[in-house]
N, C-alpha and C positions, 0 to 999 in steps of 0.2 A: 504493500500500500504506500510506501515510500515515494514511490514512479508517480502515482496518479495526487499528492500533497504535493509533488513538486509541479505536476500542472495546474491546480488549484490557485498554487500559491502564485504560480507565475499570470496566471489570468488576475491574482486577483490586483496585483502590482501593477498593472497594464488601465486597471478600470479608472481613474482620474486621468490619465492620458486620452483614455478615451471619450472623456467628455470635453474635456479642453478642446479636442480636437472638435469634436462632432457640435458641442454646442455652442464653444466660442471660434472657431473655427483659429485656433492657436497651431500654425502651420508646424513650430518647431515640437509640439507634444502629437502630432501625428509623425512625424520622423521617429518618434522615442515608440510610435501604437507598432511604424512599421519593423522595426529591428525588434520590438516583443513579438511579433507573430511569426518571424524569422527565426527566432530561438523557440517558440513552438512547436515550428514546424521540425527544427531538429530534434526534439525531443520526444517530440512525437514519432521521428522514423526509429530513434532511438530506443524509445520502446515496443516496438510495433518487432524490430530487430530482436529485442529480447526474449518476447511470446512464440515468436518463431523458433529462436534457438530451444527455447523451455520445451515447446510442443513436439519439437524434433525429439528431443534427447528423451521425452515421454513416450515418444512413437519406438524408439528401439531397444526400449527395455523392454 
């Protein structure tokens, strides 16, 4: 549950940027929404990578 707190946590860091950006339309706090959705998405393949390996190595036992 480690993996899915560290997306929580990184969404939840991201959520004042994303009003800066969407309601005051604060061009340098969506710079900060896009390189948090960039480290999302690495973390995401990051783990997506782990459940694979996890399910492999369940498959051959």
């Amino acid at each position: 549950m480690a993996r899915f707190d560290e997306v929580k946590d990184l969404i939840l860091s991201l959520e004042g940027d994303f009003e800066k950006f969407y309601e005051k339309n604060n061009q340098a706090a969506g710079t900060r929404v896009r390189k948090g959705m960039q480290d999302l998405k690495t973390l995401a393949q990051t783990i997506r990578s782990e459940v694979q390996d996890t399910k492999n190595k369940a498959e051959k036992e």
